[in-house]
FISE-815654 format. One record per residue: chain; x, y negated, z negated of N, C-alpha, C, O in turn; residue number from 1. Coordinates in nm, 2 decimals, decimal comma, m for minus. Layout:
// residues N
+-------+--------+--------+--------+--------+--------+--------+--------+--------+--------+--------+--------+--------+-----+
! kette !     nX !     nY !     nZ !    caX !    caY !    caZ !     cX !     cY !     cZ !     oX !     oY !     oZ !  nr !
+-------+--------+--------+--------+--------+--------+--------+--------+--------+--------+--------+--------+--------+-----+
!     A !      X !      Y !      Z !      X !      Y !      Z !      X !      Y !      Z !      X !      Y !      Z ! NUM !
...
+-------+--------+--------+--------+--------+--------+--------+--------+--------+--------+--------+--------+--------+-----+
***
This chain:
// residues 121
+-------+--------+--------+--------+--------+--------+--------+--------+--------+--------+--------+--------+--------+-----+
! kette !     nX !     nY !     nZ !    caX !    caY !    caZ !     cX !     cY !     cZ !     oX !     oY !     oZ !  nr !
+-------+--------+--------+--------+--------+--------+--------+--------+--------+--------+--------+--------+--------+-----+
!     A !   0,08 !   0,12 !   0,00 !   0,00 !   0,00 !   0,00 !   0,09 !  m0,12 !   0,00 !   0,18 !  m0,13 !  m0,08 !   1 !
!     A !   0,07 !  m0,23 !   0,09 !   0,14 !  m0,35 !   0,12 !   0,08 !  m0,42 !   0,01 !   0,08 !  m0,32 !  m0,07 !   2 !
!     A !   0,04 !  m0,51 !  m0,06 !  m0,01 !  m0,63 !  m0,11 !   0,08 !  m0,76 !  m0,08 !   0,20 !  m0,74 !  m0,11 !   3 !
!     A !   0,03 !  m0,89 !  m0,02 !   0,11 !  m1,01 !  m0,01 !   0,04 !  m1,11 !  m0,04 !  m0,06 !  m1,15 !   0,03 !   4 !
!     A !   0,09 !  m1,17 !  m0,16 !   0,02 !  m1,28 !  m0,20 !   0,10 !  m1,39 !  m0,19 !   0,03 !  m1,47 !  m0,25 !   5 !
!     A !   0,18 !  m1,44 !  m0,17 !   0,28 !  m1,48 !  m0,14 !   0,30 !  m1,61 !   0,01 !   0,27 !  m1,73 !   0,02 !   6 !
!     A !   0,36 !  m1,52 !   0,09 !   0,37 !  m1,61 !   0,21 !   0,32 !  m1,53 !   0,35 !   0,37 !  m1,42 !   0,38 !   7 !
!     A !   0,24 !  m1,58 !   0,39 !   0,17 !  m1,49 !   0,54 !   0,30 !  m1,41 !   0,62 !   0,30 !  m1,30 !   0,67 !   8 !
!     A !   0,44 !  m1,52 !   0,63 !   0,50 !  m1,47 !   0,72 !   0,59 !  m1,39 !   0,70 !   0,67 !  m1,36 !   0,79 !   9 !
!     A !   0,60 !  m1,33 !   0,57 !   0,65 !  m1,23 !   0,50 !   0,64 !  m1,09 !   0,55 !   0,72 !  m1,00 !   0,55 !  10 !
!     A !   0,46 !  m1,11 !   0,62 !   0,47 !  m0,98 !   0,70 !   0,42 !  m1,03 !   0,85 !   0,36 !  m1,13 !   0,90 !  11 !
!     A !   0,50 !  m0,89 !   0,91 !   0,47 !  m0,91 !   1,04 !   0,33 !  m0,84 !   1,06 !   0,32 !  m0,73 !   1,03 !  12 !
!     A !   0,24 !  m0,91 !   1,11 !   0,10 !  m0,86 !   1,15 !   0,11 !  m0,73 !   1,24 !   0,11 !  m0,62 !   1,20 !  13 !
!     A !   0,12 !  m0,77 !   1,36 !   0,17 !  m0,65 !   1,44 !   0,19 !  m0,55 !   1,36 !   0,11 !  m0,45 !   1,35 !  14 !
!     A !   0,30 !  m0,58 !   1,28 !   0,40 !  m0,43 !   1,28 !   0,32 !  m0,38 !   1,16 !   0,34 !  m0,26 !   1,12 !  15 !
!     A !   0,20 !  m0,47 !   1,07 !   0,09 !  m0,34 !   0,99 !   0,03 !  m0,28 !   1,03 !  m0,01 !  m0,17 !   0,99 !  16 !
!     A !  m0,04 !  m0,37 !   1,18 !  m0,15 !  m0,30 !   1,20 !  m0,08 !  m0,16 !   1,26 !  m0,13 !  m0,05 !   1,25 !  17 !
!     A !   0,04 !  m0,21 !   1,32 !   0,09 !  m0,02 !   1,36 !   0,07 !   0,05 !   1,25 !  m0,03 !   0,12 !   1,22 !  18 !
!     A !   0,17 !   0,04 !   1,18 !   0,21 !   0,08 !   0,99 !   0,05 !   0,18 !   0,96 !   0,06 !   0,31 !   0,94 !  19 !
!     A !  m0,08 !   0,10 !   0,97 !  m0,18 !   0,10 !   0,96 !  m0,27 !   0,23 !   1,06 !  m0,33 !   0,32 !   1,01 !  20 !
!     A !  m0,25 !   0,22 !   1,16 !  m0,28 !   0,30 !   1,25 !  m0,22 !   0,42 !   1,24 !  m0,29 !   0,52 !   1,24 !  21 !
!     A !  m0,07 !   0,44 !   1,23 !   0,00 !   0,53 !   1,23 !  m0,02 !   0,59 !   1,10 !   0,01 !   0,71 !   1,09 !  22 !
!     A !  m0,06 !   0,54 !   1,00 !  m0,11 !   0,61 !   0,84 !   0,04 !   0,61 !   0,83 !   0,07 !   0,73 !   0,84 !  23 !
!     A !   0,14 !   0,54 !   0,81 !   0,25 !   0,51 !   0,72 !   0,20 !   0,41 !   0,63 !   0,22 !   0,44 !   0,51 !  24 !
!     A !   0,16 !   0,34 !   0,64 !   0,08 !   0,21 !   0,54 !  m0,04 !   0,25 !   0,56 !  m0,11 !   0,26 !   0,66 !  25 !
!     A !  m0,05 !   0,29 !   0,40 !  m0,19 !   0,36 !   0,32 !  m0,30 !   0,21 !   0,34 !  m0,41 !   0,23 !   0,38 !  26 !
!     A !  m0,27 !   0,14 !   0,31 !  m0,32 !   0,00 !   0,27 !  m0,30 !  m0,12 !   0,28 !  m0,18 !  m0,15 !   0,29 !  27 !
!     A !  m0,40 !  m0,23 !   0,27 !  m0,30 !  m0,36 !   0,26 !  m0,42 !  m0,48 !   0,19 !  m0,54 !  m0,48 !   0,21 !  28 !
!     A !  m0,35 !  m0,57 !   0,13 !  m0,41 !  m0,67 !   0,10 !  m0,36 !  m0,80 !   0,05 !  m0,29 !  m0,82 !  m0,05 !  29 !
!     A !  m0,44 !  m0,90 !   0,18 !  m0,37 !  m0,96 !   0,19 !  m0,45 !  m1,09 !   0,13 !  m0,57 !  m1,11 !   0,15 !  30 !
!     A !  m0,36 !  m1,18 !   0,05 !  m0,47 !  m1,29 !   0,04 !  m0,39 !  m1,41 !   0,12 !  m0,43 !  m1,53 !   0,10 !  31 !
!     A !  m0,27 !  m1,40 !   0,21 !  m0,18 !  m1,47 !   0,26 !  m0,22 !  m1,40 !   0,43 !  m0,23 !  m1,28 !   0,46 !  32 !
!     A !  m0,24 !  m1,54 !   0,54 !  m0,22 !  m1,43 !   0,69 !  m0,09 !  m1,54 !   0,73 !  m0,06 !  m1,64 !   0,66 !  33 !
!     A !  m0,04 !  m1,52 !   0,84 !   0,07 !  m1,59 !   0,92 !   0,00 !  m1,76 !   0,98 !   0,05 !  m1,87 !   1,00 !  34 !
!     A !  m0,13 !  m1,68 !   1,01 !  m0,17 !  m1,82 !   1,13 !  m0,31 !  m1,86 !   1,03 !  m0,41 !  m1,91 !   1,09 !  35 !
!     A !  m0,31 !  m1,83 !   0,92 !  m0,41 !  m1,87 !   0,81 !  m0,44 !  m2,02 !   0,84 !  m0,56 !  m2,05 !   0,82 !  36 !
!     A !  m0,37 !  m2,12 !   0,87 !  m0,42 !  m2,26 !   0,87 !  m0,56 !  m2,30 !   0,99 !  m0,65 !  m2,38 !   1,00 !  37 !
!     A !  m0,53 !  m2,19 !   1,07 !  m0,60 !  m2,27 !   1,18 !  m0,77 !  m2,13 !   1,19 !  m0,86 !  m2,12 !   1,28 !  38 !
!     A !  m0,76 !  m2,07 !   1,07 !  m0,83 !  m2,02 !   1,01 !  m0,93 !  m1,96 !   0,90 !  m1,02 !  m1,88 !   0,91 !  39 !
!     A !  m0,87 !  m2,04 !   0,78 !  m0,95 !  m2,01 !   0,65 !  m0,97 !  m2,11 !   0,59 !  m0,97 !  m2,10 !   0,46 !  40 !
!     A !  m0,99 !  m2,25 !   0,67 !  m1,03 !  m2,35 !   0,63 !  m1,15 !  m2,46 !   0,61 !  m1,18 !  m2,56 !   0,55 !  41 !
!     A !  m1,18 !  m2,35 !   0,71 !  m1,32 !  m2,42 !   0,75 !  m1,44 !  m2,29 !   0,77 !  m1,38 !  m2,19 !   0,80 !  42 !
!     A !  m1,56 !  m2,29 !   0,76 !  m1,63 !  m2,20 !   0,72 !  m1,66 !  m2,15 !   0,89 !  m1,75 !  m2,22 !   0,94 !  43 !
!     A !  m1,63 !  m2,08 !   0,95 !  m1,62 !  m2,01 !   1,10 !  m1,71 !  m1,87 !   1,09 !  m1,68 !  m1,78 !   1,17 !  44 !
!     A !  m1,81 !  m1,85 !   1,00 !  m1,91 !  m1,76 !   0,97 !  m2,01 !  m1,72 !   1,11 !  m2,06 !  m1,61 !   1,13 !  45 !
!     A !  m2,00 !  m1,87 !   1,20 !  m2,13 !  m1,87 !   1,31 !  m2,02 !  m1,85 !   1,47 !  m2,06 !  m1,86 !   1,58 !  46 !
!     A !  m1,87 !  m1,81 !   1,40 !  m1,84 !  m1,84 !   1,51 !  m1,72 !  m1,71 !   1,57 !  m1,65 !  m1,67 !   1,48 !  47 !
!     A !  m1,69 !  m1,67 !   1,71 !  m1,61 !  m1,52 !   1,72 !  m1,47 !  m1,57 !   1,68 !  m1,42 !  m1,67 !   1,73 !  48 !
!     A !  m1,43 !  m1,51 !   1,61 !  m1,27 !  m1,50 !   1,59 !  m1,15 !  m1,50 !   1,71 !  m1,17 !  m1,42 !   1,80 !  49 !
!     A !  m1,06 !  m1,56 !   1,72 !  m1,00 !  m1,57 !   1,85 !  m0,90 !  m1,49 !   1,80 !  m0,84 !  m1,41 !   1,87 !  50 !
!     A !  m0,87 !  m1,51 !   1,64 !  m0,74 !  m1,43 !   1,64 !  m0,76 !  m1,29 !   1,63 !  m0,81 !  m1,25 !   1,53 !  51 !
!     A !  m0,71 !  m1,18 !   1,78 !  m0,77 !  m1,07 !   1,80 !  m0,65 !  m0,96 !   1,68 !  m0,67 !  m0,84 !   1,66 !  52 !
!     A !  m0,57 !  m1,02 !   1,63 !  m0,48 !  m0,95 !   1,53 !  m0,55 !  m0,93 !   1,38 !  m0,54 !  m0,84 !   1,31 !  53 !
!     A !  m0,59 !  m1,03 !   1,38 !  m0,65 !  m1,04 !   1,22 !  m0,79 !  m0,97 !   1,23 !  m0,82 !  m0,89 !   1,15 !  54 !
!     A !  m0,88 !  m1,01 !   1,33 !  m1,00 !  m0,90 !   1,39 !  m0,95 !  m0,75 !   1,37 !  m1,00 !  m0,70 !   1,28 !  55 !
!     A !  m0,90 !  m0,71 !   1,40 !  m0,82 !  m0,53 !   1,36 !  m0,83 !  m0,56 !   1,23 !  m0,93 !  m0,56 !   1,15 !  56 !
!     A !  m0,71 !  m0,59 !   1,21 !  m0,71 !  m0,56 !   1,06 !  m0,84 !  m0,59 !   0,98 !  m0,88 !  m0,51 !   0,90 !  57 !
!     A !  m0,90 !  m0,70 !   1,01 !  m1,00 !  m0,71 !   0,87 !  m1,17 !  m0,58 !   0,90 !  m1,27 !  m0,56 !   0,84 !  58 !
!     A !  m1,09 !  m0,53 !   1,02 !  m1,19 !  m0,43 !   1,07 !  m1,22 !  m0,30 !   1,00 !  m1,32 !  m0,24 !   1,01 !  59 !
!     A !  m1,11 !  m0,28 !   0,92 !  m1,02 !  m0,19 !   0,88 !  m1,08 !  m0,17 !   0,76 !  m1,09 !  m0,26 !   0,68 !  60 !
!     A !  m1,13 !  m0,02 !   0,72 !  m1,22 !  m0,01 !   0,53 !  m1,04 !  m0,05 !   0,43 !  m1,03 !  m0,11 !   0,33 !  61 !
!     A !  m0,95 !   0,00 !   0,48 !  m0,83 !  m0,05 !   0,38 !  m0,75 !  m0,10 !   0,39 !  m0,63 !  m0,08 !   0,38 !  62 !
!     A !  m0,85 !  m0,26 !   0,45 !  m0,75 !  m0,40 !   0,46 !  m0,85 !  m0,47 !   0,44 !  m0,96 !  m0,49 !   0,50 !  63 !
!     A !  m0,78 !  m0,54 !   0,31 !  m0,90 !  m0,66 !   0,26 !  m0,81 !  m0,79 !   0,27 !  m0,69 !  m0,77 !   0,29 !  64 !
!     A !  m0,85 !  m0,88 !   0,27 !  m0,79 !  m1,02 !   0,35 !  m0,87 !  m1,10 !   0,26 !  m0,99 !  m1,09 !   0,28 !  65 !
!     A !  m0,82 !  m1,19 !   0,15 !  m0,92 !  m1,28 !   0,08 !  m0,89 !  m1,45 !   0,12 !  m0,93 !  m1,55 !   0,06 !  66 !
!     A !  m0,81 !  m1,45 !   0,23 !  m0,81 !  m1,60 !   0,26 !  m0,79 !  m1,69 !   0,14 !  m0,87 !  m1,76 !   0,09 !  67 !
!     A !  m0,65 !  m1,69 !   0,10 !  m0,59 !  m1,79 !  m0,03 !  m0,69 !  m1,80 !  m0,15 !  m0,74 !  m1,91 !  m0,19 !  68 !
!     A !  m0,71 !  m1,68 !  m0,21 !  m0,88 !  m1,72 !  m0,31 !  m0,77 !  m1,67 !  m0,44 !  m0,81 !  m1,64 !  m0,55 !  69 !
!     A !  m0,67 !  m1,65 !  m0,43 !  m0,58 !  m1,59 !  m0,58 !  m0,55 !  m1,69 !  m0,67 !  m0,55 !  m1,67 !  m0,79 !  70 !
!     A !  m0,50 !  m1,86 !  m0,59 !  m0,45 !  m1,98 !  m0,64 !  m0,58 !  m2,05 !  m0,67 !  m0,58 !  m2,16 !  m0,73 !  71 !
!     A !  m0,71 !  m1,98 !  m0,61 !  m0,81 !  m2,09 !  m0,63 !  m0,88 !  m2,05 !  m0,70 !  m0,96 !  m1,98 !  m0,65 !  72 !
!     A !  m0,89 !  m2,05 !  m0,85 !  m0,90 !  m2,07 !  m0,94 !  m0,90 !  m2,16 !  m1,06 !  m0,78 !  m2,19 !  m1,07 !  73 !
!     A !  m0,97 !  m2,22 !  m1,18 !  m0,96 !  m2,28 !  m1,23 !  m0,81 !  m2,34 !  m1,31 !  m0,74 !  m2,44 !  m1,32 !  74 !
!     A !  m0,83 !  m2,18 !  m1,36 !  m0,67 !  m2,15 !  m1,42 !  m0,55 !  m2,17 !  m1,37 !  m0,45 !  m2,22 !  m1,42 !  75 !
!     A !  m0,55 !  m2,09 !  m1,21 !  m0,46 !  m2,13 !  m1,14 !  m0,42 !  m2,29 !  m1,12 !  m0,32 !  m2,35 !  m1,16 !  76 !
!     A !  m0,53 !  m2,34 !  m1,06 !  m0,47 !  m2,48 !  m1,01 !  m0,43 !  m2,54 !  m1,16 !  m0,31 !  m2,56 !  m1,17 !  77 !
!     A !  m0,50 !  m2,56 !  m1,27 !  m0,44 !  m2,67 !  m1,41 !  m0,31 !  m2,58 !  m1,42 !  m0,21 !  m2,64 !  m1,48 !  78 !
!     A !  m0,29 !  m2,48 !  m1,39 !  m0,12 !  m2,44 !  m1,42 !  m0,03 !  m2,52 !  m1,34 !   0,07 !  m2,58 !  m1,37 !  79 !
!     A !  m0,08 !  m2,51 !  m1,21 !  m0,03 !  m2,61 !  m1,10 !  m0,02 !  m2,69 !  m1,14 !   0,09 !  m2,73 !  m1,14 !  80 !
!     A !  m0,13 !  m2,78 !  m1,19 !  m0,12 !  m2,94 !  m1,19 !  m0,01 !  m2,93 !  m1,29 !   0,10 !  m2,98 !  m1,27 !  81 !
!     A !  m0,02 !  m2,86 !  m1,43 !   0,04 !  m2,93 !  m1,56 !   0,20 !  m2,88 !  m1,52 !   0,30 !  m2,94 !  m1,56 !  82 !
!     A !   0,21 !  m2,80 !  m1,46 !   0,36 !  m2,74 !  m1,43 !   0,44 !  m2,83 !  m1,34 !   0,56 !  m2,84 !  m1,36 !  83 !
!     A !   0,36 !  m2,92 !  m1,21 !   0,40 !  m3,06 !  m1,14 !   0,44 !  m3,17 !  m1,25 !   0,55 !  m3,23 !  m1,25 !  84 !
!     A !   0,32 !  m3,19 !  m1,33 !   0,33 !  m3,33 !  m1,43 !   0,49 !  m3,29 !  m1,53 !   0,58 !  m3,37 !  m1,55 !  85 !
!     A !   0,48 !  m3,16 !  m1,59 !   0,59 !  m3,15 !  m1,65 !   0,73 !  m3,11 !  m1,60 !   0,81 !  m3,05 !  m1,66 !  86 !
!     A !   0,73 !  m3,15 !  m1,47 !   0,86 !  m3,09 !  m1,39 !   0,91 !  m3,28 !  m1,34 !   1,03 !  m3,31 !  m1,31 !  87 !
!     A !   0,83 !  m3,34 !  m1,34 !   0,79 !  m3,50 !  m1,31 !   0,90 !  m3,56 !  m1,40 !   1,01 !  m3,61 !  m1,38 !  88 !
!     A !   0,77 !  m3,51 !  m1,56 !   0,84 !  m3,58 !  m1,67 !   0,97 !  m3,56 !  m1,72 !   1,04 !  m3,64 !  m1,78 !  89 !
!     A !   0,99 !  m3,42 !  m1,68 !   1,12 !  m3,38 !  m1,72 !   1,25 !  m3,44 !  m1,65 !   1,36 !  m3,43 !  m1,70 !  90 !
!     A !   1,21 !  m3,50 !  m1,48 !   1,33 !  m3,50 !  m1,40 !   1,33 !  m3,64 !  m1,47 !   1,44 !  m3,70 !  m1,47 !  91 !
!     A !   1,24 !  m3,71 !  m1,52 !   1,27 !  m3,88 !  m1,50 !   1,35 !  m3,87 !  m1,69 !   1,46 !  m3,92 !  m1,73 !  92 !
!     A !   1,27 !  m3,81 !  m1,74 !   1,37 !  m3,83 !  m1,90 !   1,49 !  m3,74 !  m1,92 !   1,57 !  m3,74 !  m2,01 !  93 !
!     A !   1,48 !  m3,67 !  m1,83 !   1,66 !  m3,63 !  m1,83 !   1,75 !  m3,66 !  m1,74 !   1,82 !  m3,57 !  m1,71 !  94 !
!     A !   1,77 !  m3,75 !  m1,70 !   1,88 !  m3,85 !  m1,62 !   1,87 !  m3,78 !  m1,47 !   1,96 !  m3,79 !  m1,39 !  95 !
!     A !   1,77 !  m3,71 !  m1,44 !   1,75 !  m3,70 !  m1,28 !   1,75 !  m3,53 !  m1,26 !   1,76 !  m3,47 !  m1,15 !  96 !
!     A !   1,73 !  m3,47 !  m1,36 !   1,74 !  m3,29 !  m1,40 !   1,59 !  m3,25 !  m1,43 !   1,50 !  m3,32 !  m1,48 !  97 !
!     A !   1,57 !  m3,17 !  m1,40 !   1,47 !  m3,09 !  m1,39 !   1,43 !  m2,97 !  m1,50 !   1,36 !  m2,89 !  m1,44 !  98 !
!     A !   1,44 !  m2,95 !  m1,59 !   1,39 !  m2,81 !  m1,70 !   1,39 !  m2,71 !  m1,57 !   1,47 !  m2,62 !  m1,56 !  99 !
!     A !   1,29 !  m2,73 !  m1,48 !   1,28 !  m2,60 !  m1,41 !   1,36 !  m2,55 !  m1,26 !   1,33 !  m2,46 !  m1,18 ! 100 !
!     A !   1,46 !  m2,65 !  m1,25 !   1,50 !  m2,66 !  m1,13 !   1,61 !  m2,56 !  m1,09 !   1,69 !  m2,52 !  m1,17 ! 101 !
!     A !   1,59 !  m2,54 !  m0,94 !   1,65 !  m2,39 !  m0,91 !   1,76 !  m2,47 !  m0,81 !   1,75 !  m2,58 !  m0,76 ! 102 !
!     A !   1,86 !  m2,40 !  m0,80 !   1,98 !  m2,41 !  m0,74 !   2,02 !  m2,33 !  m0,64 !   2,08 !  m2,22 !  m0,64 ! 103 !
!     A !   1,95 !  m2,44 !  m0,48 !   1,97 !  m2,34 !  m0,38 !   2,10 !  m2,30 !  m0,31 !   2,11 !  m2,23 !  m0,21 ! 104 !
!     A !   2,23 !  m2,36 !  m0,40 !   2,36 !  m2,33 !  m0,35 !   2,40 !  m2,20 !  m0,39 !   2,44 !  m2,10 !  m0,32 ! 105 !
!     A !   2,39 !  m2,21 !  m0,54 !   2,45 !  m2,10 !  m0,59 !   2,38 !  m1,95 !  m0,68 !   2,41 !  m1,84 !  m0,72 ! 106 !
!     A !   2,25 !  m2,05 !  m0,67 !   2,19 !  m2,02 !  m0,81 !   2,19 !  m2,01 !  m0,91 !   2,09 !  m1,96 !  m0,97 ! 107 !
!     A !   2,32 !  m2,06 !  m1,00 !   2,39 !  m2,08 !  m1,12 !   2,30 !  m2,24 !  m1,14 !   2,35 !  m2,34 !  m1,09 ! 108 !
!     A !   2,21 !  m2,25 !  m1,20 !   2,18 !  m2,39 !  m1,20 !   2,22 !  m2,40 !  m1,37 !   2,18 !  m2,50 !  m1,42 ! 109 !
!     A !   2,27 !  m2,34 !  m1,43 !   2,34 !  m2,37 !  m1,53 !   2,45 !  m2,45 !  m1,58 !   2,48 !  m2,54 !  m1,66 ! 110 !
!     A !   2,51 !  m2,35 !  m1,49 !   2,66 !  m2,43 !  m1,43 !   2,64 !  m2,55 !  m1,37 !   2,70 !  m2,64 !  m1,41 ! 111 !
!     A !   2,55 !  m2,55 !  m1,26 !   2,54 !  m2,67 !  m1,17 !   2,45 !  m2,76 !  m1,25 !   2,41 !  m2,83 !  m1,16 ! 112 !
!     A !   2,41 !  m2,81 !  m1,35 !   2,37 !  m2,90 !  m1,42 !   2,47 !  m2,93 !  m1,52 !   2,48 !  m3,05 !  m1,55 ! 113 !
!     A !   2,56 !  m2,83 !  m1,60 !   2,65 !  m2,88 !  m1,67 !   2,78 !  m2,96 !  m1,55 !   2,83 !  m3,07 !  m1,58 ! 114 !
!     A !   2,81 !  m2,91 !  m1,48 !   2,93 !  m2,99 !  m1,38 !   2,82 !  m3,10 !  m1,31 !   2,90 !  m3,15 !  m1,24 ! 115 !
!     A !   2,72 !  m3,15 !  m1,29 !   2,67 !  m3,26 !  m1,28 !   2,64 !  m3,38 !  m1,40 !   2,62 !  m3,50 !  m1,38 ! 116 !
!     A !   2,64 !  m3,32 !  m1,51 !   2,61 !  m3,41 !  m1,63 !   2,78 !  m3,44 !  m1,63 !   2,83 !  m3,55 !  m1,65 ! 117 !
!     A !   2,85 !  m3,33 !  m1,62 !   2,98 !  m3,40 !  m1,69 !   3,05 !  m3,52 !  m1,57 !   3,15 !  m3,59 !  m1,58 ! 118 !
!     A !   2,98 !  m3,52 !  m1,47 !   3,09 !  m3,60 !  m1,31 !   2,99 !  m3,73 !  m1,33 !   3,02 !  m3,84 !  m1,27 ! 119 !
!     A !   2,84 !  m3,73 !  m1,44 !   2,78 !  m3,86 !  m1,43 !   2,85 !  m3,95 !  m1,52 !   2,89 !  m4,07 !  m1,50 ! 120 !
!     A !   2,86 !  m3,86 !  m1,64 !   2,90 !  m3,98 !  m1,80 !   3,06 !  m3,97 !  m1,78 !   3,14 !  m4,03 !  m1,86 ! 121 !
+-------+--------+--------+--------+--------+--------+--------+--------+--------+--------+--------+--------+--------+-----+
***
């Protein structure tokens, strides 16, 4: 079973619906698709689907597709919001640093915050 909640382009469509067909992939669900913008936005209930990839799959009894409904939630979003406001507060009252900030060089953001505080003062 795939599950991708995540990022659409993570998987290749094509290659589940093979995966899928072929019964190497038992399953899948997805609440992420690749070309999701230009379709789970707007309520398209009265209208045929063009994307003939995502038509398979959602054809399918074990492929469920929930169109971004995991983040949309109450809970979800105030984590969002308060996890923004305190990543905000944090970069401005700590001289330009972040509590949660990741380090796309090395990923030592450890290190890379201590050799940044010491090259400011």
């Amino acid at each position: 079973m795939i599950v991708n909640t995540s990022r659409g382009a993570l998987i290749d469509a094509e290659a589940l619906l093979d995966g899928i067909k072929s019964r190497k992939i038992g399953a899948a669900c997805l609440d992420v698709y690749e070309e999701e913008a230009d379709i789970f936005f707007e309520d398209r209930s009265g209208h045929i689907m063009d994307d003939e990839l995502l038509s398979l799959l959602i054809s399918m009894p074990n492929v469920i597709v929930t169109s971004l409904q995991a983040f949309l939630t109450e809970d979800a979003l105030n984590n969002i919001a308060e996890t923004t406001v305190n990543n905000i507060l944090s970069y401005y009252n700590n001289d330009g640093m972040c509590d949660n900030e990741l380090c796309y060089r090395c990923g030592n953001i450890e290190r890379c915050k201590k050799e940044r505080k010491q090259r400011c003062f």
